[in-house]
Wavefront OBJ file of the C-alpha trace (Angstrom):
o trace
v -17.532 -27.244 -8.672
v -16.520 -23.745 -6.749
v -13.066 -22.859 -6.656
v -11.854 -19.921 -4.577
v -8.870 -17.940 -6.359
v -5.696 -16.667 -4.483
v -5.112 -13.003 -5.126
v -2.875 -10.379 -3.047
v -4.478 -7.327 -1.813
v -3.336 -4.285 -3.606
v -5.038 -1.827 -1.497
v -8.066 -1.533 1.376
v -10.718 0.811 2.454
v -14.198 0.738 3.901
v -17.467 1.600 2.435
v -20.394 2.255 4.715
v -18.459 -0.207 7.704
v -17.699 -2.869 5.539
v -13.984 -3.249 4.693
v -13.484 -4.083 0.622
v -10.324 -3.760 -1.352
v -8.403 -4.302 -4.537
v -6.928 -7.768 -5.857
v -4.458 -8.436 -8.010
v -5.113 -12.587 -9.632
v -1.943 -12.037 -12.090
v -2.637 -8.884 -13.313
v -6.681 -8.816 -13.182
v -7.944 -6.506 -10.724
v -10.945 -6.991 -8.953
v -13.176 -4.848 -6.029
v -13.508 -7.867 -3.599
v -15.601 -8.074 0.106
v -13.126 -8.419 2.802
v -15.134 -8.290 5.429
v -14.582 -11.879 6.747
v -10.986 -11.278 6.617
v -10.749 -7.776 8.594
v -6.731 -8.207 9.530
v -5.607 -8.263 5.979
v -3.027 -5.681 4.655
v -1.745 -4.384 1.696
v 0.836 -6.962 -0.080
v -0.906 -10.260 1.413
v -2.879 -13.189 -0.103
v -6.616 -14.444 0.127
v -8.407 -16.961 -1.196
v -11.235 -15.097 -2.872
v -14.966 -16.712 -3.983
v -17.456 -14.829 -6.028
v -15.854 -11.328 -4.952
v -15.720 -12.618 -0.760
v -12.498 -13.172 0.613
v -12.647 -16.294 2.617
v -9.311 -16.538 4.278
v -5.908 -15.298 4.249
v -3.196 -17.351 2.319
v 0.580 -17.349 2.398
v 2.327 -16.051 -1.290
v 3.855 -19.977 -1.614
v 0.477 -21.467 -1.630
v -1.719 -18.820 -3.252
v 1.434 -19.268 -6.484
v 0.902 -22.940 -6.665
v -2.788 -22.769 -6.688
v -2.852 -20.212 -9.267
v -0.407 -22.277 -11.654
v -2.447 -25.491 -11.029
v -6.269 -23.528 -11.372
v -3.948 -21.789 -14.679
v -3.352 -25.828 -15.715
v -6.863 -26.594 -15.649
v -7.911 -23.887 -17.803
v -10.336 -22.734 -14.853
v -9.048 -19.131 -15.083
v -11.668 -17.890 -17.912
v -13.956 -15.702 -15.849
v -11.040 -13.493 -14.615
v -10.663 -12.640 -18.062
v -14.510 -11.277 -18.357
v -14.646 -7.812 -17.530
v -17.016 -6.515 -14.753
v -19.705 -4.105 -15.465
l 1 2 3 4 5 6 7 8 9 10 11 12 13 14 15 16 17 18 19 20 21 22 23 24 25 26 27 28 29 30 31 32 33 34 35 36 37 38 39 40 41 42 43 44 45 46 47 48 49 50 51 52 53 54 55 56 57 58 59 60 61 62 63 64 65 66 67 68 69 70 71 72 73 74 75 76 77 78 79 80 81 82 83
């Protein structure tokens, strides 16, 4: 099964016209594609699936679906460091 992962947007910037940033998943930061979410700012939450934002989230949700993905044990591959 994929599972996107809520994270909040630490910071934004675009790289040859396509708008990326950094996210935060509770305290793992990853370069994400945020290209299909182009009105995100700084401080806000997106669901995020194999480094593509997919949509924006509010801070409520994106907390309870990281405590219940954090339940399942499905949080492993944040913990893999990216090359």
């Amino acid at each position: 099964m994929c599972l996107g992962i809520p994270g909040r947007v630490i910071e934004t910037w675009r790289e040859h016209d396509i708008l990326l940033g950094k996210v935060d998943f509770n305290g793992v930061v990853k370069r994400v594609c945020l290209h299909h979410v182009p009105e995100v700012q700084p401080g806000e939450y997106v669901i995020v699936h194999v480094g593509f934002a997919l949509q924006r989230v509010d801070e409520d949700e994106a907390h309870k679906v990281f405590e219940f993905l954090e339940g399942l044990d499905q949080l492993d591959e944040l913990k893999v460091e990216e090359s």
